[in-house]
N, C-alpha and C positions, 0 to 999 in steps of 0.2 A: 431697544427699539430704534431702528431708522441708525445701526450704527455697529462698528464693528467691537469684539474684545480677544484678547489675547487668551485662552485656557490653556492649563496643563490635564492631561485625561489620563490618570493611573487607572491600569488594570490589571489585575493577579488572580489567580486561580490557587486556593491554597493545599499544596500539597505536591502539585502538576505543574507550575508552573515558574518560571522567572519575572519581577514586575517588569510591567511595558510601561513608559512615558513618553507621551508624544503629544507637543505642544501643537493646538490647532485654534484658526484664527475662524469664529463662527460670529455668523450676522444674523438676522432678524429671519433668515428663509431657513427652513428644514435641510439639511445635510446628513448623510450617510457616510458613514467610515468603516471601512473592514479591518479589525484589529484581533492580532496575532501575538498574543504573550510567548516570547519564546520559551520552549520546553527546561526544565531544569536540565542543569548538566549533569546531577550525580545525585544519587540515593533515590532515584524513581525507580519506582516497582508497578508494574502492568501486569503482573499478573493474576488477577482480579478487578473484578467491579468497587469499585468505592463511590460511597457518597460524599462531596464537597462544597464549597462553595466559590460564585466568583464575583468578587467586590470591585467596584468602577464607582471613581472617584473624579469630580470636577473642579479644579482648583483655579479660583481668579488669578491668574498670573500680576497683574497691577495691588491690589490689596494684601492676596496672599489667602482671602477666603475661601473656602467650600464653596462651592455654590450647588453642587446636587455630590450625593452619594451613595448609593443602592448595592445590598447583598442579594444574588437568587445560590438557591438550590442546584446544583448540577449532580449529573452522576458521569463519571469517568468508566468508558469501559476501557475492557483489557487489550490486551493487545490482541487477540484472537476473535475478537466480537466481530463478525462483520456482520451489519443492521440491512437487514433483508425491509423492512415495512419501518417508516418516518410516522411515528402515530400523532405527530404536533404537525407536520403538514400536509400528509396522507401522501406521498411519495416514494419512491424508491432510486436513489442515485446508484446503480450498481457501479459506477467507475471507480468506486471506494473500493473495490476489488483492485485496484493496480497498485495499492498498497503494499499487498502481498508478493507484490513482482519485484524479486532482490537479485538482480544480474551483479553485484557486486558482491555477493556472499563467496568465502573462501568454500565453503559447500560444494556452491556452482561451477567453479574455476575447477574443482579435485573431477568433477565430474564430465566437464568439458574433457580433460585430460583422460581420462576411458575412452572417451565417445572418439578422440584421434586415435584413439588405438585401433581402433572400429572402423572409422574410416579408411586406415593401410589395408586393413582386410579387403575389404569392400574394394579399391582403386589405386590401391599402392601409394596414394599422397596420404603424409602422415599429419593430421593436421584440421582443424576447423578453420576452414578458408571465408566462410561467410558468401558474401559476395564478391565474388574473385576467380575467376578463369586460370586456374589450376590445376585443372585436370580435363583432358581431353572428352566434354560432353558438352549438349547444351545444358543453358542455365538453367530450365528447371531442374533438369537432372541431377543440378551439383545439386542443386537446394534439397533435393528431394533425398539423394544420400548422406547428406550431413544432419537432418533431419531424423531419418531414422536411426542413425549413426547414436544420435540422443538418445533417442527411444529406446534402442539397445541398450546405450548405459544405465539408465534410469533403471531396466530389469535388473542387468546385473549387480547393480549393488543392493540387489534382492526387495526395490520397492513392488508392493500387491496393491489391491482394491480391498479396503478392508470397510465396510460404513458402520459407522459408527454411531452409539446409540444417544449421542448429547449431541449430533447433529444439528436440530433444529427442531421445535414444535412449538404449542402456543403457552408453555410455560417458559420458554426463551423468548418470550414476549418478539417472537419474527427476528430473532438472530439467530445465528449460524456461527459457532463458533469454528473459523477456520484455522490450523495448523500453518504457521513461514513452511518454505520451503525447509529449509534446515533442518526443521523438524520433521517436516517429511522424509528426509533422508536418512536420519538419528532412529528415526521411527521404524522404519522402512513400510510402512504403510501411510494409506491417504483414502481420502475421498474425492470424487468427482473434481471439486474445485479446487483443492488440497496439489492434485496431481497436476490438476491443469498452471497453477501459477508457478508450479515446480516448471514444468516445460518449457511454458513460457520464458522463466528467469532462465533458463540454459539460453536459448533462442536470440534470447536479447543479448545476454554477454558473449554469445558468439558474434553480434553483429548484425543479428537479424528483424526483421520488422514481424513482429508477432501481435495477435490477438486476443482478447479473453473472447469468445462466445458464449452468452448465458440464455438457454431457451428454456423450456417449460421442466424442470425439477432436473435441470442436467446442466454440467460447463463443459465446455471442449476448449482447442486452442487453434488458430486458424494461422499460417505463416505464408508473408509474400515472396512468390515464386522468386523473383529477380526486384534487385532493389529498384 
């Protein structure tokens, strides 16, 4: 009361996580900290739900005592889980979708590399220019045929529209289990959102400013004309 103390605050997640330690200097007023156990390095497996727990720990830095220590319940989902409905605070964050947007995957890069094949046909420049005057058109135009230039590759390495029946209902408790891109490529089918984060990731690792659109039981992908 009326004075500051030095704590250490361990937190671990067991199973998921690496411990976090970070010493924070709290007084007598209410404070908020947002704390981030980083991920394990090696032996995590996501692919399933598990149940675990995660243990937070107040240690008196001057004595050495405990001073508070609490375990709750967690459940870890998989990596595919994307949480359509927050039943603890009735919300929906859909930007948990740009998860799935992997412009870095060696997938995306094999695939790029079609879509320039595509583009020679198409304009004789062999190549994903992005934003870049390259070729004798305006700038929508380049956008517009490097764009499909994707869309075409995306067919040809034979991805469909295929919906799938573990999709999404109310015994997935309002999740959607969605497919990486990768796996949509491995697959070569997708669903609505499935195909659109695939697009997306081409789009971006061409250089491009891309969007998720999610409207009423459908996702599209929206891309800006000129940077």
């Amino acid at each position: 009361v009326n004075g500051e103390k030095d704590v250490l605050v361990t937190v671990e997640v067991d199973g998921f996580s690496q411990k976090y330690e970070k010493t924070i200097k709290v007084n007598q007023l209410p404070q908020r900290f947002y704390i981030k156990p980083p991920v394990l390095s090696s032996g995590l497996n996501l692919d399933s739900q598990k149940n675990t727990q995660i243990k937070v720990t107040v240690t008196d830095l001057d004595t050495g005592n405990i001073i508070a220590t609490e375990t709750e319940n967690v459940k870890i989902m998989s990596i595919n889980d994307f949480i359509l409905s927050n039943n603890e605070y009735g919300y929906t964050n859909f930007a948990d979708v740009l998860a799935w947007v992997t412009p870095e995957s060696d997938y995306i890069q094999e695939l790029l590399r079609i879509a320039a094949d595509n583009m020679e046909k198409y304009t004789g420049y062999h190549g994903i220019p992005g934003y870049q005057y390259v070729i004798d058109e305006d700038d929508t135009t380049i956008t517009a045929y490097q764009v499909y230039a994707i869309q075409k590759a995306i067919n040809d390495v034979g991805v469909r529209y295929v919906m799938s029946s573990y999709s999404i209902g109310e015994a997935t408790n309002a999740t959607q289990r969605v497919n990486r891109p990768d796996e949509t490529l491995l697959s070569k089918s997708g669903i609505c959102i499935e195909t659109s984060v695939l697009m997306a990731s081409a789009l971006q690792a061409a250089g491009f400013n891309s969007m998720i659109v999610l409207t009423t039981n459908h996702c599209q992908v929206a891309v800006e004309t000129w940077n």
